[in-house]
Structure formats: structure tokens, C-alpha cells
Residue frames as qw, qx, qy, qz and C-alpha x, y, z in Angstrom:
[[0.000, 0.883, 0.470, 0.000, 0.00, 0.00, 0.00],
 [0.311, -0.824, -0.006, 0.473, 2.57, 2.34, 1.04],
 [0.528, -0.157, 0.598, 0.582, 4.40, 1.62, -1.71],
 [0.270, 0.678, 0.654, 0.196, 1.09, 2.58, -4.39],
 [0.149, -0.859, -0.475, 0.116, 0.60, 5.57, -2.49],
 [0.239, -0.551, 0.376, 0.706, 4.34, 7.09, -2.84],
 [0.330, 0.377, 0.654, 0.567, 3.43, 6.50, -6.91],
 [0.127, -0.873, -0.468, -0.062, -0.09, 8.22, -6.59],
 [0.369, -0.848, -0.220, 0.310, 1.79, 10.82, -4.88],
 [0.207, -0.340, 0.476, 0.784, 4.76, 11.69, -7.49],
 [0.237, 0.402, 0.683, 0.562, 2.09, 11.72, -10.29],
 [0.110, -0.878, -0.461, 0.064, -0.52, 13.51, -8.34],
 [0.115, 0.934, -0.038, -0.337, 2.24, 16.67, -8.43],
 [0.304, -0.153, 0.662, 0.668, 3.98, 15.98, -11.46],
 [0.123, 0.760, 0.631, 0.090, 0.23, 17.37, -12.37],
 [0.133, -0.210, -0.260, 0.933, 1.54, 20.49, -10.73],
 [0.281, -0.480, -0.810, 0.187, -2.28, 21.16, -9.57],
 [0.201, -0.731, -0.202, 0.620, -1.61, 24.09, -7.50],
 [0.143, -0.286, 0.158, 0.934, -1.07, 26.11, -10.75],
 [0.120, -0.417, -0.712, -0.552, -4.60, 25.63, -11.89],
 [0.219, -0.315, -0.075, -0.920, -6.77, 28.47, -11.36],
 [0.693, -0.279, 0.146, -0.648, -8.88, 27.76, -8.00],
 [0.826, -0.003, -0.564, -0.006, -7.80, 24.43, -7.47],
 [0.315, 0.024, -0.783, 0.536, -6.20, 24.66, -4.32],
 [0.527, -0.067, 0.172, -0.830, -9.82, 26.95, -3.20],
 [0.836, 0.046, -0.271, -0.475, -12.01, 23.61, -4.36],
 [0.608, 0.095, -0.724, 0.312, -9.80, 21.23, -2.89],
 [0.056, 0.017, -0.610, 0.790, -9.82, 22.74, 0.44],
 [0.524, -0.121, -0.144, -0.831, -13.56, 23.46, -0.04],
 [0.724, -0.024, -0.682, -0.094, -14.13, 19.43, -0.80],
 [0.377, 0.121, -0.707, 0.586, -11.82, 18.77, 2.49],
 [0.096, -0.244, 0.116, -0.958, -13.85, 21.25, 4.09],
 [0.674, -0.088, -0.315, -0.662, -17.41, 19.72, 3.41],
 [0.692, 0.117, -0.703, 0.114, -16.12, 16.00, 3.76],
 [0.343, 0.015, -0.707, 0.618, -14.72, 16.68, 7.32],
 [0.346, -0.057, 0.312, -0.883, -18.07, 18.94, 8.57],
 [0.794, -0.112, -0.471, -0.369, -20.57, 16.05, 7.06],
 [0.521, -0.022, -0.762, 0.384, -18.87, 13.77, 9.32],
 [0.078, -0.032, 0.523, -0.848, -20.22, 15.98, 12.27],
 [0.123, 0.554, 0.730, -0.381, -23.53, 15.92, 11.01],
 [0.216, 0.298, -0.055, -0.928, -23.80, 19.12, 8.80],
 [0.477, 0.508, 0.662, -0.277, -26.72, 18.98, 6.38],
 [0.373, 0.780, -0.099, -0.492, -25.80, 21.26, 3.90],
 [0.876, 0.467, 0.112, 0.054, -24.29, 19.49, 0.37],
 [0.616, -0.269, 0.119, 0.731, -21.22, 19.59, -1.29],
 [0.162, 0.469, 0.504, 0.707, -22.67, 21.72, -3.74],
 [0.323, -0.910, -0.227, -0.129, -24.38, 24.10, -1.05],
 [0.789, -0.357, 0.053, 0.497, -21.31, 24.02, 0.15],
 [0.497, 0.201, 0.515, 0.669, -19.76, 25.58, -2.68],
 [0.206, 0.563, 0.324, 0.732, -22.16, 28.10, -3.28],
 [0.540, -0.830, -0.140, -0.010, -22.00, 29.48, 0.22],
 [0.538, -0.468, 0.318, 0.625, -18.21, 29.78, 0.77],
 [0.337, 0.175, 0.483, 0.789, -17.92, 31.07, -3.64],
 [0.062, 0.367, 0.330, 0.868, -20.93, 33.26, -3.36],
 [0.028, 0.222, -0.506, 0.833, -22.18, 33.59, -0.33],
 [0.670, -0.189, -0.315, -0.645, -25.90, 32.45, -1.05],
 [0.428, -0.195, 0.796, -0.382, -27.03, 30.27, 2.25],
 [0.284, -0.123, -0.879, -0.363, -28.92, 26.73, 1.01],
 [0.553, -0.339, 0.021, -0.761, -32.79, 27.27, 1.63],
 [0.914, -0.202, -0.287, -0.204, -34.53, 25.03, 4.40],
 [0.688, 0.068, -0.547, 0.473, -30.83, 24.19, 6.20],
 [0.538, -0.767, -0.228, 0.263, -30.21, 25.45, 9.74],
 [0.088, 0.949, -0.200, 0.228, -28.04, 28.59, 10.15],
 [0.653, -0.546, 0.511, 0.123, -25.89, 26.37, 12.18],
 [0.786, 0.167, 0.470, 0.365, -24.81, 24.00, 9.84],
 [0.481, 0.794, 0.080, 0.364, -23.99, 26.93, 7.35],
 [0.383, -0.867, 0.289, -0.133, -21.98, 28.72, 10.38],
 [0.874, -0.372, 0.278, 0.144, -20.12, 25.51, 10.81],
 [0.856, 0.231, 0.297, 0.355, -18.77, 25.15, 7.36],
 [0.356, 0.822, 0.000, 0.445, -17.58, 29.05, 7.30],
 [0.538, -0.795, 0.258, -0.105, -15.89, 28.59, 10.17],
 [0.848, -0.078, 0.363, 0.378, -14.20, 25.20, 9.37],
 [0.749, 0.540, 0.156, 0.350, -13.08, 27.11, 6.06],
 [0.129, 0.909, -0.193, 0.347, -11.93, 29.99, 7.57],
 [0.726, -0.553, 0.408, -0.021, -9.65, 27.67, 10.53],
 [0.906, 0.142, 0.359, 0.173, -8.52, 26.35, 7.07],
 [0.308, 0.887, -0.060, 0.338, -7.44, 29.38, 5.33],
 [0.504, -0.828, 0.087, -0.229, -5.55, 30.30, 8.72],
 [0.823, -0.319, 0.443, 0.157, -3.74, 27.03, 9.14],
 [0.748, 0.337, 0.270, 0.505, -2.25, 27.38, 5.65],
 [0.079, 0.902, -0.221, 0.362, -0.80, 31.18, 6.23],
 [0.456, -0.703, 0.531, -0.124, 0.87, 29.41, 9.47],
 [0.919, -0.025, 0.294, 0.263, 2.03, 26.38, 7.83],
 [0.526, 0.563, -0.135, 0.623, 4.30, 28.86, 5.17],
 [0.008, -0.815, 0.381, -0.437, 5.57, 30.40, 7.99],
 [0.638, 0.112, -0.719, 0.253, 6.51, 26.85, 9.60],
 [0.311, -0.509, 0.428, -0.679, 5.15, 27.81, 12.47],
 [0.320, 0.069, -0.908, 0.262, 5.58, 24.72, 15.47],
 [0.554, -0.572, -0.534, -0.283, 2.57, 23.47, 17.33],
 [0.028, -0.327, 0.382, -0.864, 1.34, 25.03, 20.65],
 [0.049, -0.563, -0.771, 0.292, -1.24, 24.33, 23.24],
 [0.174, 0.501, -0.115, -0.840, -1.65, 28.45, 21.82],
 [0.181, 0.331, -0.582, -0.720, -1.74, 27.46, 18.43],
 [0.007, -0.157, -0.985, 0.070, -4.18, 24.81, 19.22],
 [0.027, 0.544, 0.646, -0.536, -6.62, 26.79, 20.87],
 [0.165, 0.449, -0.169, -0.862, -6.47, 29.54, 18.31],
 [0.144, 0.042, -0.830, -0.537, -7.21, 26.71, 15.81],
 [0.114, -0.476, -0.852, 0.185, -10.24, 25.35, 17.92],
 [0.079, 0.561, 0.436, -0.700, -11.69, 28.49, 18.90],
 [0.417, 0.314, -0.431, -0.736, -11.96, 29.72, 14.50],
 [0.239, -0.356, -0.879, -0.208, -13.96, 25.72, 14.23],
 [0.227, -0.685, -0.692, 0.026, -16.49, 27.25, 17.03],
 [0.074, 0.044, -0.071, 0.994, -16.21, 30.90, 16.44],
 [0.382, -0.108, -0.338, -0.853, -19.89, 31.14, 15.35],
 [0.832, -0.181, -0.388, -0.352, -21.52, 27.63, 16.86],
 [0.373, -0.112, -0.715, 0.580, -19.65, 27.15, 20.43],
 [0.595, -0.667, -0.442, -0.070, -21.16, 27.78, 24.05],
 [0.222, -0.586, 0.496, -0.601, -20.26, 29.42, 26.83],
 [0.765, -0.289, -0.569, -0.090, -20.37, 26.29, 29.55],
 [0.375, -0.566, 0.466, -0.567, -20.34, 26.63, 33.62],
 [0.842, -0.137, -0.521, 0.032, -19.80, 23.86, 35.50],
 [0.626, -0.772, -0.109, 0.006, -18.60, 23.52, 39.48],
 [0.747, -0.112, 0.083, 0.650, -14.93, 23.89, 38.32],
 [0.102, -0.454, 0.290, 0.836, -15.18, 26.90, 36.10],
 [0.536, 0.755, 0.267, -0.268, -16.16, 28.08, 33.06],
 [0.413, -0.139, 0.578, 0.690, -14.81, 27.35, 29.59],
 [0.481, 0.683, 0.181, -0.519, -15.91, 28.69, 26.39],
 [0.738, 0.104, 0.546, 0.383, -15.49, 27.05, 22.98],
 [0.316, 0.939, 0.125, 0.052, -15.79, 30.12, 20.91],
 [0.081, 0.969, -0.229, 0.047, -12.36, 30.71, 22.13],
 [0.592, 0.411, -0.686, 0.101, -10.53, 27.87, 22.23],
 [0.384, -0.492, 0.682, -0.382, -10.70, 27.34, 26.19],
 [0.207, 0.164, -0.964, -0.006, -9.71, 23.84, 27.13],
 [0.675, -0.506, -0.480, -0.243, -12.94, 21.65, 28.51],
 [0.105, -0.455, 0.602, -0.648, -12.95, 21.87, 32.23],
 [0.825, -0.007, 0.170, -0.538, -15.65, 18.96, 32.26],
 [0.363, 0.013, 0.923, 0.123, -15.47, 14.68, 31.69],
 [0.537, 0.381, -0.242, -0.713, -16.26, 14.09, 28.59],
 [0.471, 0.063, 0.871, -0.125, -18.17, 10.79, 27.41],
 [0.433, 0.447, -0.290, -0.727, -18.79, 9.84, 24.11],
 [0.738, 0.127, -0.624, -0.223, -20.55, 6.44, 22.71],
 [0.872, -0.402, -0.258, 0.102, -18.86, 3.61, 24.88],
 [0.647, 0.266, -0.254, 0.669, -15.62, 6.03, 26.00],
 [0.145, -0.944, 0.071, 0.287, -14.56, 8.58, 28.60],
 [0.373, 0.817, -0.147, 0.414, -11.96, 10.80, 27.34],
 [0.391, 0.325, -0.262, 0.820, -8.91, 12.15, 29.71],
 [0.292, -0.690, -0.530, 0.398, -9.56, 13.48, 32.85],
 [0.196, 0.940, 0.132, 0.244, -9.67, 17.51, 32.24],
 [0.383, -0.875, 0.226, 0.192, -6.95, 17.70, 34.54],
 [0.716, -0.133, 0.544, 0.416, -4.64, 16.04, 32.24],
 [0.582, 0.754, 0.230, 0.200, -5.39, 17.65, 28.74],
 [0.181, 0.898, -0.394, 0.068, -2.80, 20.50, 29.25],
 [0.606, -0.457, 0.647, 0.072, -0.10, 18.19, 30.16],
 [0.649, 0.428, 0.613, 0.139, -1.26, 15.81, 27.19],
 [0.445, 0.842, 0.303, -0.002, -1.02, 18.29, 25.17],
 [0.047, 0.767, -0.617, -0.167, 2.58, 19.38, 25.72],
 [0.517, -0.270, 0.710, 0.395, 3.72, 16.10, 25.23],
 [0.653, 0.494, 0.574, -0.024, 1.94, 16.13, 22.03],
 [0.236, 0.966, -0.107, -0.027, 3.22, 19.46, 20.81],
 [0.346, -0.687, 0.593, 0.238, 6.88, 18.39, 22.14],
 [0.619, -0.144, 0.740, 0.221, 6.79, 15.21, 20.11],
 [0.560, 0.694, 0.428, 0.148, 5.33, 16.30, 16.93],
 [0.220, 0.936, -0.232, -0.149, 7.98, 19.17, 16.74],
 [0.316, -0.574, 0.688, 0.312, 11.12, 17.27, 17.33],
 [0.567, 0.331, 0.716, 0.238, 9.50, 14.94, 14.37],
 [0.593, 0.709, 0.325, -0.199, 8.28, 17.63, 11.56],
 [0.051, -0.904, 0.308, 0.291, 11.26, 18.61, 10.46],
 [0.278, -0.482, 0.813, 0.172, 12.93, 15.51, 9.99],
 [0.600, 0.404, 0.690, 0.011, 10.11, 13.28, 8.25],
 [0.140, 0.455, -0.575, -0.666, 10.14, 12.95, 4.82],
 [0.339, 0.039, -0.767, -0.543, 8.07, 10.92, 2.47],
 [0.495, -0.432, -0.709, -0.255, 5.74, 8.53, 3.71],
 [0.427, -0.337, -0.458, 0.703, 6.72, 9.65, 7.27],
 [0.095, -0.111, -0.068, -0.987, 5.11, 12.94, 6.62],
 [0.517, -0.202, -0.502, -0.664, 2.01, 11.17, 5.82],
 [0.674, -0.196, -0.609, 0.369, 2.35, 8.74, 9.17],
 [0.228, -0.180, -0.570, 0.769, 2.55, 11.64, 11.70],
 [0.361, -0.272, -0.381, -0.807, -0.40, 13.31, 9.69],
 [0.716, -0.220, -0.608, -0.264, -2.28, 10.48, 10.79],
 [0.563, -0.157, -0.618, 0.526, -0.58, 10.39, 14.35],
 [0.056, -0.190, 0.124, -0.972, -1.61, 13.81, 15.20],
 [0.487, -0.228, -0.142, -0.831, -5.00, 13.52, 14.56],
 [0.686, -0.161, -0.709, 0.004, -5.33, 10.04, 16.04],
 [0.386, -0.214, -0.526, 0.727, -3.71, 11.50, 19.64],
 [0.071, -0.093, 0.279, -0.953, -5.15, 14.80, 19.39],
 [0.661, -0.177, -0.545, -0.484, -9.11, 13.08, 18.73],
 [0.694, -0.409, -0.589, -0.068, -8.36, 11.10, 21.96],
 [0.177, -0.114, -0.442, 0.872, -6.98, 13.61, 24.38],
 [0.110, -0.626, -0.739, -0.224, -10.44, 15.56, 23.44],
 [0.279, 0.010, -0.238, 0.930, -9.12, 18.85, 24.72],
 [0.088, -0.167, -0.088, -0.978, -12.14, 20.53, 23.76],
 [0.507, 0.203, 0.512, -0.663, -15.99, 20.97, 24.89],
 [0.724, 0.542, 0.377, -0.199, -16.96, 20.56, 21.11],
 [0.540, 0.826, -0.155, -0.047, -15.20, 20.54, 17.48],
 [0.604, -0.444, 0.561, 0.350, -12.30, 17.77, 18.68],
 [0.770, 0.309, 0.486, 0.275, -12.92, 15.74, 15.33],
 [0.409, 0.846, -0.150, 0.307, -12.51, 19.17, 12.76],
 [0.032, -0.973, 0.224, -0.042, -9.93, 20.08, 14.71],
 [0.630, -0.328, 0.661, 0.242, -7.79, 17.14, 14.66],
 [0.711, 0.368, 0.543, 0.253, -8.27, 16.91, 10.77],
 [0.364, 0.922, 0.075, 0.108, -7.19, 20.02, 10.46],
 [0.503, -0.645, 0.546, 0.182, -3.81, 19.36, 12.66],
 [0.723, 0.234, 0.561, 0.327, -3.62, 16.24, 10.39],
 [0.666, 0.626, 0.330, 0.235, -3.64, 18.45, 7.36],
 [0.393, -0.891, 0.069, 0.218, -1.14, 21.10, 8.98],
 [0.512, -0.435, 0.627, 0.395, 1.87, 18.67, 8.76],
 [0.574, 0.519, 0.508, 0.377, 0.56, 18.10, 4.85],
 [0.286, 0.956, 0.066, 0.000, 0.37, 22.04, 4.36],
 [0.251, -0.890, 0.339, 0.172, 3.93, 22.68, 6.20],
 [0.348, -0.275, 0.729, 0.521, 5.80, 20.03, 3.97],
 [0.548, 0.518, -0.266, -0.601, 3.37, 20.93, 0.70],
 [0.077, 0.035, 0.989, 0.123, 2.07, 17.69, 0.48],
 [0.360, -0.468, -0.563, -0.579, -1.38, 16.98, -1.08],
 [0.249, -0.364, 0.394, -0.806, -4.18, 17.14, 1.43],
 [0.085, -0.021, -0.992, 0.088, -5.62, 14.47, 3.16],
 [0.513, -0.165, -0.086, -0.838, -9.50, 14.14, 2.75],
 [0.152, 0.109, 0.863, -0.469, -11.64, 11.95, 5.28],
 [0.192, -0.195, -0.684, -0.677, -13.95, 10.72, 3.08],
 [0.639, -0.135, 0.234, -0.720, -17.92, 11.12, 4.69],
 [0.895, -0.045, -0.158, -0.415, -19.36, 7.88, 3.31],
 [0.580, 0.443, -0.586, 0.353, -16.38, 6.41, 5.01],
 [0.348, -0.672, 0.310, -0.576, -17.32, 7.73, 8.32],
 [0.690, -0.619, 0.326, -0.184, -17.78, 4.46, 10.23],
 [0.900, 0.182, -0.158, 0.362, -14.81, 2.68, 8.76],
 [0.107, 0.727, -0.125, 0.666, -12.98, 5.87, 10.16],
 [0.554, -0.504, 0.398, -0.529, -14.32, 5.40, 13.76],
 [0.998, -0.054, -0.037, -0.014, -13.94, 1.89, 13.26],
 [0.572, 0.652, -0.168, 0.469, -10.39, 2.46, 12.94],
 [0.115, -0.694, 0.240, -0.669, -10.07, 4.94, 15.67],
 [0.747, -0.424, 0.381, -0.343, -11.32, 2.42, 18.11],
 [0.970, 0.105, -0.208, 0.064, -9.51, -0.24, 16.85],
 [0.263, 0.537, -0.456, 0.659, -5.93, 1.70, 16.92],
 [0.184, -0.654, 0.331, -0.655, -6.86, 2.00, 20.11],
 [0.938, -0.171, 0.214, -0.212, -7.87, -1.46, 21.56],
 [0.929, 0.219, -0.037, 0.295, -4.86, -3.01, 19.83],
 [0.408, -0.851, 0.123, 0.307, -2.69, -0.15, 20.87],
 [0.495, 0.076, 0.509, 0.700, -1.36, 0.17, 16.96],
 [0.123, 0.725, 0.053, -0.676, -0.81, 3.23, 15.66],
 [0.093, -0.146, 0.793, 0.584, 0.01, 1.13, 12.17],
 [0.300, 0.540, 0.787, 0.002, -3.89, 0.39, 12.10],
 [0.288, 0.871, 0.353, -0.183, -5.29, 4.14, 11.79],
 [0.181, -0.604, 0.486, 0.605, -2.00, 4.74, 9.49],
 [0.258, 0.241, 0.911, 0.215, -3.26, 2.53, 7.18],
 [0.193, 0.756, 0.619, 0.095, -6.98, 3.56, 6.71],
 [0.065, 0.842, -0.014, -0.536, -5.25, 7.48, 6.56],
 [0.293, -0.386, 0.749, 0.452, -2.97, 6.03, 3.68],
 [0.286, 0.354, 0.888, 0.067, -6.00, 4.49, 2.47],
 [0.189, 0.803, 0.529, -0.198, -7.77, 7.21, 2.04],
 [0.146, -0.625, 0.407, 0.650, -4.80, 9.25, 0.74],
 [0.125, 0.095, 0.846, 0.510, -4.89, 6.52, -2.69],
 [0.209, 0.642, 0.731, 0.100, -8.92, 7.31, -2.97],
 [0.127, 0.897, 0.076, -0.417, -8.35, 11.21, -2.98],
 [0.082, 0.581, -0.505, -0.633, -5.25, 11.35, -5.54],
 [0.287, 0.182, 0.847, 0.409, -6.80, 8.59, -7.59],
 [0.197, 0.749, 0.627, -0.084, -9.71, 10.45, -8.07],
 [0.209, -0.797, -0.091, 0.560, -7.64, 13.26, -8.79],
 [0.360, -0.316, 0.707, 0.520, -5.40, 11.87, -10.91],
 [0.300, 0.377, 0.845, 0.232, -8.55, 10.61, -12.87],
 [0.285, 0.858, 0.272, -0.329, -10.36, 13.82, -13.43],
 [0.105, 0.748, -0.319, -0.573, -7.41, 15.49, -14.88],
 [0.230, -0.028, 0.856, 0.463, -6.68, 12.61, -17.38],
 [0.339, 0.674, 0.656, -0.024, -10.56, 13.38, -18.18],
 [0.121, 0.872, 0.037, -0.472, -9.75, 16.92, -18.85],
 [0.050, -0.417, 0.671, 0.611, -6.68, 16.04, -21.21],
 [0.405, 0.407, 0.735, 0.361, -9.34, 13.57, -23.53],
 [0.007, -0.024, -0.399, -0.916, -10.61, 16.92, -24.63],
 [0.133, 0.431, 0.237, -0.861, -13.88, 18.61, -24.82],
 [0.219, 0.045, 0.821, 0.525, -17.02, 18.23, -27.38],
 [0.425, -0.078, 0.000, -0.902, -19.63, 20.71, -28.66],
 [0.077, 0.145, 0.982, -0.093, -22.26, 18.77, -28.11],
 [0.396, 0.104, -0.057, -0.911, -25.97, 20.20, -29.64]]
């Protein structure tokens, strides 16, 4: 597999992509959609699209679900100005990322410890319980979180090919089960994940929706088996279904074009 996926991955920019007008906008758009469906959103890719290109909301959807995806895009925009400026993960840089996912659709939340507020990135101050799992105790996350930040710098620098793609996948795996936040772990760990792609200009990794419980299937597996080679895999996996599909459009564009009346 790994082996396919380095191929896929010297063709996919030996396309050189990024110099076609609005392609890296639609890509990130796609990414964008893909990773808010997974939450639940309601709105299409194609609503999608013409809300973030022209501002026009999709009739009948909740204002939330539009809120989400101009949030997620703009946390996306953001993260790719700090990836060209190589800029090294933070429990800061975290929060800043978390708080642009729930700028528009976080809470203010009280509880007998304190008050946190996702709008701004504050860490949870609450036990969180999700399906059959607790999360981290709250008193751990900051802790958790430097080691996460320590070990993913002394690594970005130095990884290089598939290894690039492999800590992608490690990020978002660790940062998904620390759960730092009240709401908006999942975007925000797919958008870490796509960080370490932006800061070594590697393609972008898209978490397909209709994929969703092979994904969580995954997640909990990695974790019961305590292999981090499992959810490498299904990210790797999912790496070959975005640049094949890529690969395949543009070979559609080179057959050429026919009036058709």
C-alpha cells in the first residue's frame, strides 16, 4: 500500500495542480465539506460551494450548519498562512485553531470547576463521554497536550516521504483522543492532520464522509490493539482514494472537450 501511495503521490504533483486556477480553493472546499458532514452538517457539497464562492445560504438548512462550514473554512485558510511560515505546534496554536472551528456555533459552559468557552478555544474543564468512551480526565489535557506538541515538533522537520504522511495520521489520532475541547475535537484534529501536509506541501488528506464508520472503526480499533500502524493505514487508504480520483479527473480533462448540440 505504502508503496502505491508514494506513486499516486509523485504523479498527483507531477500534475503540478496548484497552478490551476482555484484548485487549491475547491480542494480545500471538498476537504472542508467532507470533514463537517462527518459531524452531522446537512448542507451538500454543492451548497457548500455556493455558500463559501458566493455567499448564497442553502434554503430550508439550519443557520448552524452553514456557520459551521464558514468557520471550518476559515480555521482552514488560517492554518495554511501558518504552515508557510513553519510555524511549530502550541497548546496556543491549538486553541487559536479550535476556537476559528467554534467561532460562530460554540457555548459558553459553567460547570462547578469553572467556566470554559469554545468560541475561544478554552480547554474543557468537564469529563467528557462519548458512545462507549470517557476521554482524559480535564486535569490532564494541558499536560497531554505538551507532550503532544513536544513530540510532533522534534518529528516535523525531519520526516520525509511517507513519514510525513504517518505523523499526519498520528496527530490527529492523539489529538481526537486527548479531546481537549468541549466541542469541534474531530474538525480540529483533521485540520492538525492536514497542517503537517500544508507545512511540507504535500497533497491534502481528505476523510472521506461515506467512510465515516470505517474511520471510527479504525479509531477504536488503533486503540484497543494499541497500533498506531492500524489508523496509518486507513489514513494512507484514504490518501490513494483522494489522488486517484484526482489523478482521474485530470486525465478526463486532457481527452478533450465536445460541442455537443
Amino acid at each position: 500500500m505504502w508503496t502505491e501511495l508514494g506513486r499516486l503521490n509523485n504523479e498527483y504533483k507531477n500534475l503540478n495542480l496548484r497552478d490551476v486556477i482555484d484548485y487549491e480553493k475547491f480542494c480545500i472546499i471538498s476537504v472542508v465539506w467532507h470533514s463537517t458532514k462527518i459531524e452531522g452538517c446537512s448542507l451538500t457539497e454543492t451548497d457548500t460551494k455556493v455558500l463559501l464562492e458566493n455567499d448564497i445560504t442553502a434554503a430550508g438548512k439550519p443557520l448552524k450548519d452553514h456557520l459551521m462550514i464558514k468557520d471550518h473554512f476559515a480555521a482552514f485558510q488560517y492554518i495554511k498562512e501558518q504552515a508557510k511560515q513553519k510555524r511549530k505546534l502550541s497548546i496556543e496554536f491549538i486553541q487559536e485553531i479550535g476556537g476559528l472551528v467554534m467561532k460562530n456555533t460554540g457555548s459558553f459552559t459553567n460547570t462547578i470547576l469553572g467556566s470554559f468557552d469554545t468560541t475561544k478555544g478554552d480547554l474543557r474543564l468537564a469529563q467528557v463521554y462519548v458512545d462507549k468512551k470517557y476521554f482524559p480526565d480535564y486535569k490532564k489535557v494541558p499536560n497531554l497536550l505538551e507532550q503532544l506538541c513536544k513530540s510532533v515538533n522534534e518529528k516535523i522537520d525531519t520526516v520525509k516521504d511517507i513519514g510525513i504522511l504517518k505523523l499526519a495520521a498520528d496527530v490527529q489520532y492523539n489529538f481526537v483522543n486527548i479531546h481537549p475541547f468541549g466541542d469541534g475535537n474531530g474538525r480540529t484534529s483533521r485540520l492538525l492532520m492536514n497542517y503537517i501536509q500544508l507545512y511540507h506541501n504535500e497533497p491534502l488528506i481528505k476523510i472521506f464522509t461515506e467512510d465515516r464508520t470505517e474511520y471510527i472503526d479504525a479509531l477504536n480499533e488503533t486503540e484497543e490493539k494499541e497500533n498506531l500502524e492500524i489508523f496509518r493505514e486507513f489514513v494512507g487508504k484514504q490518501e490513494i482514494k483522494f489522488l486517484t480520483a484526482e489523478i482521474e479527473k485530470y486525465k478526463k480533462l486532457n481527452q478533450g472537450f465536445m460541442l455537443m448540440f
